[in-house]
Backbone as a ProteinNet text record, in pm:
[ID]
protein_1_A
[PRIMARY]
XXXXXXXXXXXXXXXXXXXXXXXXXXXXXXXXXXXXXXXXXXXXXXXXXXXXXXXXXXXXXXXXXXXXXXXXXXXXXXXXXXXXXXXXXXXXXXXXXXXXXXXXXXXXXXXXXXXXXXXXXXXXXXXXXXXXXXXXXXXXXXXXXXXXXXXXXXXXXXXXXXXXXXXXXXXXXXXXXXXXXXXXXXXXXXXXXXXXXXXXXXXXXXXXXXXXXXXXXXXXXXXXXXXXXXXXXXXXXXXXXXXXXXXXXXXXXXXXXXXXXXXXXXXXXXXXXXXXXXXXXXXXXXXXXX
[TERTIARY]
934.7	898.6	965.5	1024.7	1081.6	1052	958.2	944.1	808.8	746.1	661.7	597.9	715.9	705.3	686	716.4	735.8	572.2	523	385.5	285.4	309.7	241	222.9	390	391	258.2	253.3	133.8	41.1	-19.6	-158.6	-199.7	-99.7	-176.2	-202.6	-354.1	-343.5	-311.6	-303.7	-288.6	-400.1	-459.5	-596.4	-598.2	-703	-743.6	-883.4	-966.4	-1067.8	-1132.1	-1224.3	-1256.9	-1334.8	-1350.6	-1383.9	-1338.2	-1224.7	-1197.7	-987.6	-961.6	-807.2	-732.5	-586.1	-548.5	-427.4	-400.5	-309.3	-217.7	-112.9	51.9	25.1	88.6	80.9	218.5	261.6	353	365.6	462.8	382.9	456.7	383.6	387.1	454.2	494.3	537.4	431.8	300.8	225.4	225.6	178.5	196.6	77.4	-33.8	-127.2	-134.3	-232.7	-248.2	-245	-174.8	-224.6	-379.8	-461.7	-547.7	-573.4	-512.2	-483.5	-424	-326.6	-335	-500.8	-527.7	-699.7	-737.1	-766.7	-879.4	-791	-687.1	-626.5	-611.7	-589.3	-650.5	-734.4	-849.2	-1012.3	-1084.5	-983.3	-1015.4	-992.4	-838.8	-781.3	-864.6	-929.1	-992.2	-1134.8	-1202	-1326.4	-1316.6	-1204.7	-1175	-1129.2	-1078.3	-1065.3	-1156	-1293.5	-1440	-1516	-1458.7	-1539.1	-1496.7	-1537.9	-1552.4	-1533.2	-1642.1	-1689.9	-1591	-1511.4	-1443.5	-1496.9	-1558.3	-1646.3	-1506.9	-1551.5	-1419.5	-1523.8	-1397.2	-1430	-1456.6	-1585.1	-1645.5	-1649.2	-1688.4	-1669.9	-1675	-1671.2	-1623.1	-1679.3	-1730.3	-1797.4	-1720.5	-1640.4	-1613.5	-1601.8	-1596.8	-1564.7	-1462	-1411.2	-1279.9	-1338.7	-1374.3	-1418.4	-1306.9	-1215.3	-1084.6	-968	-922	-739.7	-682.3	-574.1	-514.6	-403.9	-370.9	-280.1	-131.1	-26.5	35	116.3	108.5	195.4	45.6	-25.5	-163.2	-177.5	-188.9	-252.9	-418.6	-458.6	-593.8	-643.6	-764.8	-858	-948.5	-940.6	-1071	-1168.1	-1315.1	-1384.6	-1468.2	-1511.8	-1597.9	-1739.7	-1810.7	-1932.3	-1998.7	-2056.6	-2105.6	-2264.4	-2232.5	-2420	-2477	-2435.7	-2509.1	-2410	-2442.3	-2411.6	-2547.1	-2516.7	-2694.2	-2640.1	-2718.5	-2694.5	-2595	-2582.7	-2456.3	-2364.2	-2406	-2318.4	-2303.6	-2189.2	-2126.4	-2109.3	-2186.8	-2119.9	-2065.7	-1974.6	-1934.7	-1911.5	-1951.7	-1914.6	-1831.6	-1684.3	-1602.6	-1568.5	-1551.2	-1543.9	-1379.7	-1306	-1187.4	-1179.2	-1103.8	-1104.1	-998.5	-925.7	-784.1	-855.8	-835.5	-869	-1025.4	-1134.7	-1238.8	-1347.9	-1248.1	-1267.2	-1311.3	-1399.6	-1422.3	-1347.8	-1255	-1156.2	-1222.5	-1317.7	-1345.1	-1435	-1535.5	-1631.2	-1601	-1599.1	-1630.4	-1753.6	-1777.8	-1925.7	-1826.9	-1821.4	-1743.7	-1831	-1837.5	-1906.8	-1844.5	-1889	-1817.9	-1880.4	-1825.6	-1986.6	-1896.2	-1953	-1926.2	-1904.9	-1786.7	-1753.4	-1890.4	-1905.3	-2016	-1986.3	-2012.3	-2038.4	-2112.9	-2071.9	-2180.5	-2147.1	-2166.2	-2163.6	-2013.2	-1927.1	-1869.2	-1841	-1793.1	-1737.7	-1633.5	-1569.2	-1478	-1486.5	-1482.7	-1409.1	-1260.3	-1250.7	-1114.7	-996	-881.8	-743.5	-713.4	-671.3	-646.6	-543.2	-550.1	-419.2	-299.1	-170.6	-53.5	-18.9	-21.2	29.2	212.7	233	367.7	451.3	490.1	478.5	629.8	595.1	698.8	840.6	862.5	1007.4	1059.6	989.1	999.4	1017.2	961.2	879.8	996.8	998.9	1093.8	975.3	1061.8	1020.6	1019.7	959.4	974.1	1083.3	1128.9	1256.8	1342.8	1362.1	1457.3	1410.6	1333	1250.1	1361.5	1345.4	1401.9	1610.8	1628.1	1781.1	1788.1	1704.5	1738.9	1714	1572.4	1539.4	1536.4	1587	1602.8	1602.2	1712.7	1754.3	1681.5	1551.9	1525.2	1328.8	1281.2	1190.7	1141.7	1012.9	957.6	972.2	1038.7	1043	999.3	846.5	752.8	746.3	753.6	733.6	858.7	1006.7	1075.8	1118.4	1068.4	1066.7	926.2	839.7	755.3	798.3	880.3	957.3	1075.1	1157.2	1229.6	1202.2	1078.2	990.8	1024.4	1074	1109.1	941.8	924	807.9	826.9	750.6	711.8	677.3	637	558.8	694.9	677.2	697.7	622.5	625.7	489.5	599	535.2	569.9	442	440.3	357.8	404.7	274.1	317.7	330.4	311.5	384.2	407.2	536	607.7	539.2	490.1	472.1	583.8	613.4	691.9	651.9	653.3	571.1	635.2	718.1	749.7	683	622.2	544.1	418.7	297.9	214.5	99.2	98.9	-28.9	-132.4	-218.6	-384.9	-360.6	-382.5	-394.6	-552	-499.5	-668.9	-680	-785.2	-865.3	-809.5	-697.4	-669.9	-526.3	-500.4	-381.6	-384.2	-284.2	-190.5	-121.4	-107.5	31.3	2.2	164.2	196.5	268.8	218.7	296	335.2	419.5	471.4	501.1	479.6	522.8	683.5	748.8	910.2	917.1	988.9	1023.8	959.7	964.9	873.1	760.1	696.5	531.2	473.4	577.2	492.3	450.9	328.7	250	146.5	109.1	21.9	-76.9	-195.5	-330.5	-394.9	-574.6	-624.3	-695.7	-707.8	-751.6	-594.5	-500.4	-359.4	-360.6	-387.3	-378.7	-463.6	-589	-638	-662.2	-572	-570.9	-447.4	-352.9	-274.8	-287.9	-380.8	-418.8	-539.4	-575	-679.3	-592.1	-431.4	-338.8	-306.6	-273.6	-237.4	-364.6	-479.7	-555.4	-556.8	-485.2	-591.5	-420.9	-316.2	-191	-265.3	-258.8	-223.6	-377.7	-518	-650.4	-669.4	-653	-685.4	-609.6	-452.9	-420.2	-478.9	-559.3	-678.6	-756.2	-769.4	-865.7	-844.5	-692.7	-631.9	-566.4	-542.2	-463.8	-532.2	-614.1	-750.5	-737	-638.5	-608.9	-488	-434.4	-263.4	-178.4	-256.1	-198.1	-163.8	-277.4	-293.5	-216.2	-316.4	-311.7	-199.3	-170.6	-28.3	-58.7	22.6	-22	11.8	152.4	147.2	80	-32.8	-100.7	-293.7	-295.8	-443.5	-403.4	-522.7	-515.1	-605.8	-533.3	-628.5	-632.9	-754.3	-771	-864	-892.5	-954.1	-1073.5	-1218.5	-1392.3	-1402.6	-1411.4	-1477.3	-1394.7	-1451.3	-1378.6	-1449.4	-1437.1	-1553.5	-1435.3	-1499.3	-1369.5	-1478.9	-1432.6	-1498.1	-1405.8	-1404.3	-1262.2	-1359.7	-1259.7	-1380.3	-1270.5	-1195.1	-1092.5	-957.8	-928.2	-787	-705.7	-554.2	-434.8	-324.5	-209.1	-102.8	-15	92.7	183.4	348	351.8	500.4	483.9	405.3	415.5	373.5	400.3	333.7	193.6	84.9	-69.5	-73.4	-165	-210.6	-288.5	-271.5	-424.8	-465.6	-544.5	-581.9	-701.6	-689.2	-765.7	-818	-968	-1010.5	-1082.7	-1103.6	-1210.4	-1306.6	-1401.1	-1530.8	-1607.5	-1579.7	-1585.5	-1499.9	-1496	-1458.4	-1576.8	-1571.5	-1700.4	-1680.8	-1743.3	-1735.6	-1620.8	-1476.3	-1362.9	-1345.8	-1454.8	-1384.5	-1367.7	-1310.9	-1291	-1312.3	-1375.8	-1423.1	-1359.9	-1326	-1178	-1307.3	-1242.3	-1333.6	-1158	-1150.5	-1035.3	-1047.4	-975.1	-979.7	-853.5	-827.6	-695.5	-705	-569.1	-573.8	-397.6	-413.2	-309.1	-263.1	-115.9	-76.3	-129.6	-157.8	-250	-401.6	-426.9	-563.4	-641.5	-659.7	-778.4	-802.1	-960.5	-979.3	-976.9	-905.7	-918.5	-1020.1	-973	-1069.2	-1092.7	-1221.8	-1255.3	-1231.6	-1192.1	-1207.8	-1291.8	-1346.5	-1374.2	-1385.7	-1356.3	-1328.3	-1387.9	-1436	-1444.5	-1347.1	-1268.1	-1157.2	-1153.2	-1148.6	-1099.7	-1055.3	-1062.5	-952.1	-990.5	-938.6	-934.1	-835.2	-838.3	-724.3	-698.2	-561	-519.2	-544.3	-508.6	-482.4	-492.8	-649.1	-600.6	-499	-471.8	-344.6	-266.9	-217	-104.6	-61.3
-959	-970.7	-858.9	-885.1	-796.7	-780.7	-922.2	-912.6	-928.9	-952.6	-954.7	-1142.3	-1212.8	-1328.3	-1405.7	-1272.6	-1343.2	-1325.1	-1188.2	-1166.9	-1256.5	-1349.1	-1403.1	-1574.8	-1610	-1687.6	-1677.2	-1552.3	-1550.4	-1568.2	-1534.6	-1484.1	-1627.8	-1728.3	-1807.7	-1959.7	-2009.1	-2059	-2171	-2230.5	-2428.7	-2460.2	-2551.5	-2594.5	-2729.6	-2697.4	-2885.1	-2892.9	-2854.7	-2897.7	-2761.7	-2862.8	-2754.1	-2640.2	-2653.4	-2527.9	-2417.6	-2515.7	-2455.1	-2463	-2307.1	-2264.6	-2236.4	-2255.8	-2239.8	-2105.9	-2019.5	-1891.2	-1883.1	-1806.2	-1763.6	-1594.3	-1559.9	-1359.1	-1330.8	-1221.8	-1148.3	-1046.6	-971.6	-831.4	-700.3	-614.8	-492.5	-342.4	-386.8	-278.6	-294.3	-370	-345.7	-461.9	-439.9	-554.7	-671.2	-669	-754.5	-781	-860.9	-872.5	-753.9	-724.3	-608.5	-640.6	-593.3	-603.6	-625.2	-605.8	-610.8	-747.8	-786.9	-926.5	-1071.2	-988.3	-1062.1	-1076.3	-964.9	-906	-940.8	-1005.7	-1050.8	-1247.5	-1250.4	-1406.4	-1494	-1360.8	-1403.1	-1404.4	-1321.7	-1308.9	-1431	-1473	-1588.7	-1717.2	-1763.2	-1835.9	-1869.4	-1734.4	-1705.1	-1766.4	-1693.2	-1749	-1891.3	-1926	-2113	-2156.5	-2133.1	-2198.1	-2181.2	-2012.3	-2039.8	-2099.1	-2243.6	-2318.5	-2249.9	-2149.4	-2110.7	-1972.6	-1973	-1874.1	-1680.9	-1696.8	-1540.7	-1489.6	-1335.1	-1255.1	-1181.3	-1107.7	-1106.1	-922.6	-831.1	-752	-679.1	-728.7	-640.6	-744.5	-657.3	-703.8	-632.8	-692.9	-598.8	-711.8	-625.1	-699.4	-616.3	-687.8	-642.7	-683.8	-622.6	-678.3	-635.4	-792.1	-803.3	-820	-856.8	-907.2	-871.2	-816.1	-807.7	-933.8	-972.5	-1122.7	-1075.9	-1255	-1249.2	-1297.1	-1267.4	-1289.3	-1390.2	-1467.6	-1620.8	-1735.8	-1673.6	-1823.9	-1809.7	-1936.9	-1969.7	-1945.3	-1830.4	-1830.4	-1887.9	-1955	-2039.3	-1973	-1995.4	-1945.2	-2010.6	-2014.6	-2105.1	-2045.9	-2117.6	-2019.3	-2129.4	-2030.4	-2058.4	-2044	-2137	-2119.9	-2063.1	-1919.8	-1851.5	-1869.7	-1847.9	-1832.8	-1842.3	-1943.2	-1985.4	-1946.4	-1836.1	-1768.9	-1788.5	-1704.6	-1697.7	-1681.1	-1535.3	-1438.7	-1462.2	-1447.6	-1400	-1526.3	-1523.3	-1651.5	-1539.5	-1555.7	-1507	-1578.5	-1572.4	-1638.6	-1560.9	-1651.2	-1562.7	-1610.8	-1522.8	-1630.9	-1544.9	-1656.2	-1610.7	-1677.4	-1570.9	-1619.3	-1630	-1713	-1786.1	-1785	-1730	-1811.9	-1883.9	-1980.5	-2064.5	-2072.8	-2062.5	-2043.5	-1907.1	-1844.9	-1681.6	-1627.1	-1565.8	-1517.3	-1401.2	-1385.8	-1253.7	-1165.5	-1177.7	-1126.8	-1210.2	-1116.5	-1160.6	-1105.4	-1175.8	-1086.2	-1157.9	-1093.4	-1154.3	-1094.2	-1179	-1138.3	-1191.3	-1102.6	-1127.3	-1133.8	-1224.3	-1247.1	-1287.1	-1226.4	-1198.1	-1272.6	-1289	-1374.6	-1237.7	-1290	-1160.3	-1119.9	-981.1	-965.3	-831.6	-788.2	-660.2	-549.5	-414	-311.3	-155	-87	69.2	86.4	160.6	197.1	381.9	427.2	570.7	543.6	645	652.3	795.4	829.3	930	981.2	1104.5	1106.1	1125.8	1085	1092.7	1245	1281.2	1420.4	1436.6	1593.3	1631.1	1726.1	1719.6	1816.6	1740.9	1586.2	1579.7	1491.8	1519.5	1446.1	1331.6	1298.2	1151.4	1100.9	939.8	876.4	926.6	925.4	994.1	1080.1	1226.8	1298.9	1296.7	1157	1158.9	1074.9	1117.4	1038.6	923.2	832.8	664.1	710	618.9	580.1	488.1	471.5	414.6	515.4	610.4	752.6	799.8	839	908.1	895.3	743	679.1	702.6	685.7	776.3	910.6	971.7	1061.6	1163.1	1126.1	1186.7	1145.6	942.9	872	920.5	1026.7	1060.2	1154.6	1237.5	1352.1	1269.4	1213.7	1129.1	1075.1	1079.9	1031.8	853	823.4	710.2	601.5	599	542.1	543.7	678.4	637.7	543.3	626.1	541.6	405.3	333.5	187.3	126.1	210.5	183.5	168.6	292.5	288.6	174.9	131.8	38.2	-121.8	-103.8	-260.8	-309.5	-389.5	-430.3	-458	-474	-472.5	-507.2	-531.6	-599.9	-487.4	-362	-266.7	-145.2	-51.4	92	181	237.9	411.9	532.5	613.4	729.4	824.6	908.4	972.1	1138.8	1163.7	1277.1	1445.2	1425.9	1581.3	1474.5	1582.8	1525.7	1596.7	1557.9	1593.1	1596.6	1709.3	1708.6	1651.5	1544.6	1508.3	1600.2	1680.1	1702.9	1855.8	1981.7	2089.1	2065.7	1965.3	1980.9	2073.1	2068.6	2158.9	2086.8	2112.2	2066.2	2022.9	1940.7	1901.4	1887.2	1911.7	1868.1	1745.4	1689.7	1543.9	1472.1	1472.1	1406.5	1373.4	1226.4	1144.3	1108.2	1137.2	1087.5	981.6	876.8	795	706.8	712.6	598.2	516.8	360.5	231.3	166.4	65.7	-40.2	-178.7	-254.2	-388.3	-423.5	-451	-540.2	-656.9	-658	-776.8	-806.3	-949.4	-989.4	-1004.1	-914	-917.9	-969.9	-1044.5	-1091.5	-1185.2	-1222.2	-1304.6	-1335.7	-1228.8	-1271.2	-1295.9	-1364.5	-1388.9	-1238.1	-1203.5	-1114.4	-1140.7	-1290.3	-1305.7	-1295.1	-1340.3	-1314.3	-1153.2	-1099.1	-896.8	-887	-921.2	-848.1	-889	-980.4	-1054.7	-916.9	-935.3	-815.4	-715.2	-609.9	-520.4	-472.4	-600.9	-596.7	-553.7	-655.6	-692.3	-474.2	-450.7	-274	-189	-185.9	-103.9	-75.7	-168.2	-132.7	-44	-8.9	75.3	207.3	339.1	440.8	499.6	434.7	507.4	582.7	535	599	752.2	746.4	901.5	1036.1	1019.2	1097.8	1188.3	1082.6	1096.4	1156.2	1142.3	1200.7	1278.8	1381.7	1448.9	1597.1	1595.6	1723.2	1738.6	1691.6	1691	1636.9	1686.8	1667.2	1743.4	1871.2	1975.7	1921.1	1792	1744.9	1593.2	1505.6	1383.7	1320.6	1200.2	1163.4	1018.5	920.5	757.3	744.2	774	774.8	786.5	892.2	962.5	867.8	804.4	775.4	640.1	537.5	438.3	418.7	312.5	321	150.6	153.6	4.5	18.4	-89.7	-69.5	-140.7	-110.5	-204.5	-208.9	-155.3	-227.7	-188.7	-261.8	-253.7	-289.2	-186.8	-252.1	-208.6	-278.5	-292.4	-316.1	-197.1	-268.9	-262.7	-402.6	-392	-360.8	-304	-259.2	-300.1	-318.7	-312.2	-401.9	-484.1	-532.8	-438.6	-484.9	-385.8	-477	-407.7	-486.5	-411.3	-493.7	-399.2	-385.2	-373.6	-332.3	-193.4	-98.8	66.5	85.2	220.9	248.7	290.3	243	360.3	417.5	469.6	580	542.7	604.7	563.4	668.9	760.1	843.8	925.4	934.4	885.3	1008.6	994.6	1152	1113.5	1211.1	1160.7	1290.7	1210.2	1288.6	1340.3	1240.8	1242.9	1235.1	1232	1190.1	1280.2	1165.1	1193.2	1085.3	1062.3	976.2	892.2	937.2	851	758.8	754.3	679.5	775.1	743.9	797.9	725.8	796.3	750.4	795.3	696.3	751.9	665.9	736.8	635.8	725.2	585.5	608	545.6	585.7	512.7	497.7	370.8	362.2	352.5	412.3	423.8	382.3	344.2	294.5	430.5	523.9	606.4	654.3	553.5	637	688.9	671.2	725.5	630.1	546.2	399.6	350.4	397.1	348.8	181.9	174.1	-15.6	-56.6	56.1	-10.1	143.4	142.1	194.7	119.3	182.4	157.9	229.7	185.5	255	198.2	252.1	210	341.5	196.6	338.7	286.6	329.9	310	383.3	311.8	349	493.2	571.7	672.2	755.4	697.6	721.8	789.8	917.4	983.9	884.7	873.8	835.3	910.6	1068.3	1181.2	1271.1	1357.3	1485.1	1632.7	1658.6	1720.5	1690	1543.6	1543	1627.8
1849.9	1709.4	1630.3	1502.2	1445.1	1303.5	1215.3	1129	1100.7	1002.7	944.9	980.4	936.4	984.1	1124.2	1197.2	1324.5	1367.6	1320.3	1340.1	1295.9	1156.9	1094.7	1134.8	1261.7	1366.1	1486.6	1537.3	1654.5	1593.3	1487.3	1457.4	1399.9	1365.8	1254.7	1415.8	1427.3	1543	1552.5	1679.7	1694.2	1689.9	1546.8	1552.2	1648	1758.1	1829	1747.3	1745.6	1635.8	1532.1	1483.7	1388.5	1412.1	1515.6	1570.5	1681.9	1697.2	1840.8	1814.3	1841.9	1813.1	1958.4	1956.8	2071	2025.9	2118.2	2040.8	2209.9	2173.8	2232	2210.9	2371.4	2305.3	2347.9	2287.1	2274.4	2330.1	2388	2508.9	2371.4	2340.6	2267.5	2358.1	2461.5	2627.8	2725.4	2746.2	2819.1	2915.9	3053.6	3097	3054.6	2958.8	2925.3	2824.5	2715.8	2620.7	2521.6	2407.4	2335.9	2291.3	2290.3	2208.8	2036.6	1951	1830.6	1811.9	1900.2	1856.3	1888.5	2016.5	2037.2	1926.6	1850.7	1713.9	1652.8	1586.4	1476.5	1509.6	1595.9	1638.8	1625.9	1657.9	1643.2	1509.2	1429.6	1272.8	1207	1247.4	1236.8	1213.5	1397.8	1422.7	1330.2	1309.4	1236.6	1101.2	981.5	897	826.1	955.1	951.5	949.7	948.2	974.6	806.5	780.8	629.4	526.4	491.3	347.2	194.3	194.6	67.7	18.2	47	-26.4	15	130	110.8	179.6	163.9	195.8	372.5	481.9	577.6	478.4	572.6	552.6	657	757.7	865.7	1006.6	1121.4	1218.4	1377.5	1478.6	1609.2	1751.1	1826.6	1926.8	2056.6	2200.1	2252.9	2402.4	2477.3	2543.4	2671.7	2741.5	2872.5	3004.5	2941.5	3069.8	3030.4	3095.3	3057	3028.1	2923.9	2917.5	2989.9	2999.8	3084.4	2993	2957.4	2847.2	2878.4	3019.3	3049.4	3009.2	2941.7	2977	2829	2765.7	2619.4	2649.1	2514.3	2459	2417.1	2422.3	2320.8	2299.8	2181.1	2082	2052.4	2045	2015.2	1890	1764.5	1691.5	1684	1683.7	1669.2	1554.9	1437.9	1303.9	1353.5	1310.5	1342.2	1256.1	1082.4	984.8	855.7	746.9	600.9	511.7	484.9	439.9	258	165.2	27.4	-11.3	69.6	46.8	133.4	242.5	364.5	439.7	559.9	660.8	773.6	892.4	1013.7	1136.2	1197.2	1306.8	1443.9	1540.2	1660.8	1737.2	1750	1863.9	1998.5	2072	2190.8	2272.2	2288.4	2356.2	2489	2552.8	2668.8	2708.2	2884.4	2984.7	3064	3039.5	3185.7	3177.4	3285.8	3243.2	3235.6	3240.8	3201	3042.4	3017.8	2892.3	2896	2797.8	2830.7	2695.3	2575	2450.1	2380.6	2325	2196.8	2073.9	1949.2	1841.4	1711.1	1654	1586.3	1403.6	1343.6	1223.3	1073.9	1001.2	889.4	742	677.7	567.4	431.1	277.6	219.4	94.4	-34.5	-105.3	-245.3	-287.6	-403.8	-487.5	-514.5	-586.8	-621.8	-769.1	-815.7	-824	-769.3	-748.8	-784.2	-681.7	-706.8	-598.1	-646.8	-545.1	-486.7	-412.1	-383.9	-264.5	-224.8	-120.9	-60.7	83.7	122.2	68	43	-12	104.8	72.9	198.9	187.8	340.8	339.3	222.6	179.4	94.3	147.6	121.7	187.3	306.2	339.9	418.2	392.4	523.7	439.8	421.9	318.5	292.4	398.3	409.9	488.3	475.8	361.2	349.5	411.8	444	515.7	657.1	705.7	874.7	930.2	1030.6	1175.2	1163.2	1193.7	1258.4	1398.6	1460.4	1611.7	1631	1564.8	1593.2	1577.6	1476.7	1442.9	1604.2	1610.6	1747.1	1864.4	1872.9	1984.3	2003.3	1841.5	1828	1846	1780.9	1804.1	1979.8	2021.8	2120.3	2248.1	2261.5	2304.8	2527.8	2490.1	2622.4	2688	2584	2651.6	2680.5	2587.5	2618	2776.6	2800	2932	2934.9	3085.6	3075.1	3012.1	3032.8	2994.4	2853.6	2769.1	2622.3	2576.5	2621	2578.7	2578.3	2663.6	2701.9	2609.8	2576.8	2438.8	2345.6	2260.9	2167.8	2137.9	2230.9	2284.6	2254.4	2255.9	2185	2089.5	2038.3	1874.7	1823.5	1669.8	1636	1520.4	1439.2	1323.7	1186.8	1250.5	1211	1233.3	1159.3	1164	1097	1235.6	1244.6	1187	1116.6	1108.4	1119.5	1279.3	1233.8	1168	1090	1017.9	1097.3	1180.9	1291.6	1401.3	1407.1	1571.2	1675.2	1811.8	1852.7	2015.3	2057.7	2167.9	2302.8	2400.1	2486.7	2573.8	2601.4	2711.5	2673.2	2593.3	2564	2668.1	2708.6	2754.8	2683.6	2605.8	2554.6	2458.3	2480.7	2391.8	2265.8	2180.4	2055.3	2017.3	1870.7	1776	1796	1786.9	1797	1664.9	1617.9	1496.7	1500.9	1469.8	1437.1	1334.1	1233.7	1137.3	1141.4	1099.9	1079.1	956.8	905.9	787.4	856.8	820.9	879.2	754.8	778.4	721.3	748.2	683.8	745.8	742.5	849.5	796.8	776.4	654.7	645.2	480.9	466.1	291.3	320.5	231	258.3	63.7	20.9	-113.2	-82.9	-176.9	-216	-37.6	-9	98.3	15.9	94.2	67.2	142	16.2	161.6	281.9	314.7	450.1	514.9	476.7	612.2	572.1	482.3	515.2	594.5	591.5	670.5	828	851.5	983.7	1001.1	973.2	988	1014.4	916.7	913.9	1028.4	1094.2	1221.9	1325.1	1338.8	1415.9	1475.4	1315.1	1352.4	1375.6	1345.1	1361.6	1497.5	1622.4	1740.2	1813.1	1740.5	1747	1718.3	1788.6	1789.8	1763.6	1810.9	1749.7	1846.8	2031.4	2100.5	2130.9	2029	2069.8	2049.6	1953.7	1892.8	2022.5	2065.5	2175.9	2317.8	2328.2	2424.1	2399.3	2285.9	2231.2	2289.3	2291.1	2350.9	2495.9	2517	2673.2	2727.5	2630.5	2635.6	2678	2743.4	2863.2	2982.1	3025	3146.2	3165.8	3073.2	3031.5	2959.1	2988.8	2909.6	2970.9	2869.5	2920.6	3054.1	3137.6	3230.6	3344.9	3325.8	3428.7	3388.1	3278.3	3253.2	3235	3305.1	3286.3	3166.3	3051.2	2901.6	2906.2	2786.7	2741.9	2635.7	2571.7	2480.9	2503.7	2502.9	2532.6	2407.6	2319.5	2198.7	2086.8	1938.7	1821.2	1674.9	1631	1499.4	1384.8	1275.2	1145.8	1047.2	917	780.7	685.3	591.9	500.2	397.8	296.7	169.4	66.7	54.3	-107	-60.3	-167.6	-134	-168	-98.3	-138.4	-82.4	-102.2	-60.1	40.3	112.2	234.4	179.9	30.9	-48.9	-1.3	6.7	47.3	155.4	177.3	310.3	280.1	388.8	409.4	514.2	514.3	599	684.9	834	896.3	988.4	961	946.7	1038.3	1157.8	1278.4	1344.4	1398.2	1473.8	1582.1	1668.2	1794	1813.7	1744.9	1764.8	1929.9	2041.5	2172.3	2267.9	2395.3	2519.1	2666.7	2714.1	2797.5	2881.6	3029.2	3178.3	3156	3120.5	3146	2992.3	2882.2	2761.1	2671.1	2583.9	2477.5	2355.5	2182.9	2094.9	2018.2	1874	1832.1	1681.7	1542.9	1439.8	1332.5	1226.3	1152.2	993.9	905.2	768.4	722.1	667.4	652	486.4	408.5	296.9	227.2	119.3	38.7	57.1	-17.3	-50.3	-164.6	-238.4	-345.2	-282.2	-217.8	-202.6	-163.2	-172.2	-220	-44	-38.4	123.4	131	215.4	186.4	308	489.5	611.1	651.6	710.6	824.7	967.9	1098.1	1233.9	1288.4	1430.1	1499.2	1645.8	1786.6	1892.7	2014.5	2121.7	2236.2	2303.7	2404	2476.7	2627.6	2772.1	2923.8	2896.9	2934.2	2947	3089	3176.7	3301.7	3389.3	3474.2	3477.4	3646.9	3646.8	3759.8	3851.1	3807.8	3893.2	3787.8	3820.2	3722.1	3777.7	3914.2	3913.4	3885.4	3837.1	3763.1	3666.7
[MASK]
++++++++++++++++++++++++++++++++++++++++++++++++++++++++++++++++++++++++++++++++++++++++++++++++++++++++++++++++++++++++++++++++++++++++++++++++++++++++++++++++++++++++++++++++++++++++++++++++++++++++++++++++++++++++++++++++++++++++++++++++++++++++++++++++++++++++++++++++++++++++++++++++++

């Protein structure tokens, strides 16, 4: 995948009925399903069910099976509730007769109120400034650990810039906090905000857990920890569009018996919180003398 379009190919599904979607995965460098495309699938699927125009609000799932990326997913949604306000659905994805994921998704009907925001850090530095992971990959290409670079190497739809480089080959401790500005490639006019925020589900589940392993980045490195992601919660709060870059803005309050807890807010460049994330995630050392 390289564009915007090609992403907007996986995510949008093969309907067999009206309740029930069939989806294709794409490998991101891993040998399984990424997760982010699951949770952008399932958003997918969910949203094909609501009638009434409500917008999606938030979101709770969680990832029971590794996919397998040669087997088509089915999605099934389940109508829980068409209340005053609100529509919730619960779907559940399927290989074969395996439940590989749940998610329970809620969706509320436009209405006027009070608002506030957390504000976006200040002094940090904008895209212009920042190496791509693709620059990364030119420039540092040869001195890079196998493994990242055959990450980097991925074509993608998306470009990360995060805002400090960090050296993988230094070994030393980091703060519990990730930076990055993304972008979409390719034409991103005239989306709708249910295809943003199927999107914007698609990236959230890119780069939350480094947070989390960054506090132990003397030792730890993807190579050496086996990761995955168990759960995933999402709240959209504001439309926006993907002509600029945002921010997503990520910390880990924990790590404790092998997972790690990572919670994030993603923001326009101007400031304007559009989602919160939040995720616990495997983080299992293969070998801690490594």
């Amino acid at each position: 995948m390289t564009t915007v379009n090609d992403l907007l190919n996986l995510l949008v599904l093969e309907k067999v009925n009206d309740n029930t979607f069939n989806g294709v995965s794409k490998t991101v460098g891993s040998p399984i399903v990424f997760g982010g495309q699951v949770l952008a699938q399932a958003i997918n699927a969910a949203s094909r069910t609501i009638k009434n125009e409500r917008v999606l609000h938030s979101m709770h799932s969680y990832f029971l099976e590794a996919g397998d990326l040669e087997i088509p997913i089915t999605y099934n949604v389940s109508v829980v509730r068409d209340g005053g306000s609100f529509s919730v659905r619960r779907v559940t994805a399927h290989q074969n007769n395996t439940t590989i994921f749940i998610l329970s998704a809620s969706f509320h009907k436009k209405e006027t109120g009070y608002s506030h925001q957390t504000e976006m850090k200040s002094g940090l530095k904008q895209p212009e400034e920042l190496l791509s992971w693709t620059d990364m990959l030119k420039q540092y290409g040869d001195f890079l650990p196998k493994s990242l670079k055959a990450f980097f190497q991925i074509e993608r739809p998306i470009e990360f810039k995060p805002t400090k480089f960090v050296n993988p080959l230094e070994k030393k401790d980091l703060p519990p906090y990730y930076d990055v500005w993304f972008k979409l490639k390719g034409d991103v006019k005239d989306l709708d905000l249910v295809t943003k925020q199927q999107i914007l589900t698609y990236v959230s589940d890119y780069n939350i857990l480094v947070s989390a392993l960054n506090p132990h980045a003397s030792k730890a490195h993807w190579g050496n920890t086996q990761t995955a992601s168990l759960d995933h919660s999402m709240w959209y709060f504001r439309d926006f569009d993907f002509n600029d870059w945002l921010l997503f803005s990520i910390e880990s309050p924990s790590a404790s018996n092998a997972r790690g807890f990572a919670r994030g807010n993603i923001f326009t460049r101007s400031g304007k919180l559009i989602a919160s994330v939040a995720q616990e995630g495997l983080m299992r050392p293969k070998n801690l003398k490594e």
